[in-house]
DRENTOR-398627 format. One record per atom (N, C-alpha, C): x, y, z. Coordinates in steps of 0.2 Angstrom, whole numbers, plus 5000, padded with zeros to 4 digits. Last residue first. Layout:
DRENTOR-398627
XYZ;...
end
This chain:
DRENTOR-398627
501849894936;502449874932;502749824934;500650004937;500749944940;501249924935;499550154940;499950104936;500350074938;497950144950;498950174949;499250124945;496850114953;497150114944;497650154945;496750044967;496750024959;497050034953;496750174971;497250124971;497350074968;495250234967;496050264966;496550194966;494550094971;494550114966;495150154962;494350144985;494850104983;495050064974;494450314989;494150274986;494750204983;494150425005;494750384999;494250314995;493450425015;493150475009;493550445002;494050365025;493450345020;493350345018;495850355021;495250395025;494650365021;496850235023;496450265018;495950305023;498350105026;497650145029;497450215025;498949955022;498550025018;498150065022;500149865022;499649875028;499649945025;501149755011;500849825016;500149835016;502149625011;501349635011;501549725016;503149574996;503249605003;502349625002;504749534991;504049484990;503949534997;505749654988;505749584990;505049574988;505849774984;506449734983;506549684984;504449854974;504649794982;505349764978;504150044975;504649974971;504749924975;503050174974;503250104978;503550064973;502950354975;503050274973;503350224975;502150504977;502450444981;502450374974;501550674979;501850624975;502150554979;500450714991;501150714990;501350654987;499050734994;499350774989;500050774987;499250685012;498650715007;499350755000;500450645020;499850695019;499750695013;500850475027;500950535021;500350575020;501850405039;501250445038;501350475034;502250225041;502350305041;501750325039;503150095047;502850135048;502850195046;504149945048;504150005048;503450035046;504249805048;503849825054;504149915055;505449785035;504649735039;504649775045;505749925029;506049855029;505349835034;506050035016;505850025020;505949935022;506950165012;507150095011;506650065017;506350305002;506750285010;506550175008;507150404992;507050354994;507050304998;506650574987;506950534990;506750464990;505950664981;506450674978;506950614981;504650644986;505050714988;505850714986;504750474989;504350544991;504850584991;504550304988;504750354983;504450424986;505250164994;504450214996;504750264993;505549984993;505850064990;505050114991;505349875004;505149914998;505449974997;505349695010;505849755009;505449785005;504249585020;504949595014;505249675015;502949635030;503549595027;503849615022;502049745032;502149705036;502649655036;502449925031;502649855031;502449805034;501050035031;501450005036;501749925033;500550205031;500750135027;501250105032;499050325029;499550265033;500150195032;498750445022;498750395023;499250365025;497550615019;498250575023;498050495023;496950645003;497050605009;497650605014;497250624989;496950694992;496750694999;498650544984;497850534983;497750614990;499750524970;499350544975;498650514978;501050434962;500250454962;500250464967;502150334949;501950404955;501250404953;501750164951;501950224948;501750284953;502250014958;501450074959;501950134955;502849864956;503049934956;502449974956;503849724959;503249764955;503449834958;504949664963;505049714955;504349744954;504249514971;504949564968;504749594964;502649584971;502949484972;503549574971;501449634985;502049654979;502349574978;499949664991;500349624991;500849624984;499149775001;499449784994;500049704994;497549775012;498249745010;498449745002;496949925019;496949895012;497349845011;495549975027;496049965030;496149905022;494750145029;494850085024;495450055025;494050235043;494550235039;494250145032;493050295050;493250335048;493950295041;492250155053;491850225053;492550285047;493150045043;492750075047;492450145049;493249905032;493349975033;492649985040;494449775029;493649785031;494049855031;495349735017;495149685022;494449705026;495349735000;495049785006;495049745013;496749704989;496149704993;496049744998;497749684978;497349764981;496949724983;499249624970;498849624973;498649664978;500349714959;500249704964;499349714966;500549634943;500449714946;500249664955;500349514932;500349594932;500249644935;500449404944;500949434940;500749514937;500049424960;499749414954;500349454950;499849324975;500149364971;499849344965;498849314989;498649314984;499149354979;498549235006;498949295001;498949244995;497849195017;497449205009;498049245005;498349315030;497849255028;497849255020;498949405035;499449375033;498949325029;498049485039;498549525035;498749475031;496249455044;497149435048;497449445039;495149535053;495249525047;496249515049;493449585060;494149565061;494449535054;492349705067;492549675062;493349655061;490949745076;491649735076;491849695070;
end
């Protein structure tokens, strides 16, 4: 068993938004992205379904020509290979779930503004 708390240790970083692993298990990688206002992940995919979960603030989630406005204790699901970007319009932590196969590395070097 492995435990790890979302809200613990937040860590913003002016060049881009903060990537940690909090823990991974058999099947998935469980990731906190911490945004201050205006950061931004440019488009990119990953070849994975993946889980994204607000935990706080507000963010713009870019898919499919739209923009959904997400707000604290929203929830979604993106299949594998579909362009996406993220703009936080507040100071905001999201909850990353990655398949294992996914590397944390990809999310890393999505470009960051």
């Amino acid at each position: 068993m492995e435990s790890a708390n979302i809200l613990k240790d937040i860590t913003y970083k002016e060049s881009g938004p903060a990537i940690s692993v909090l823990f991974q298990t058999d099947a998935t990688k469980e990731v906190r992205i911490v945004f201050k206002q205006g950061q931004r992940m440019a488009e990119h995919q990953t070849p994975y379904p993946i889980t994204v979960a607000l935990v706080e603030g507000t963010l713009d989630f870019g898919v499919n020509g739209e923009i959904l406005n997400l707000v604290k204790g929203d929830l979604l699901n993106l299949d594998g290979a579909v362009p996406h970007d993220l703009l936080a319009t507040s100071d905001c932590i999201v909850r990353l779930t990655l398949s294992k196969s996914d590397s944390i590395e990809r999310v890393e070097a999505v470009p960051a503004s």
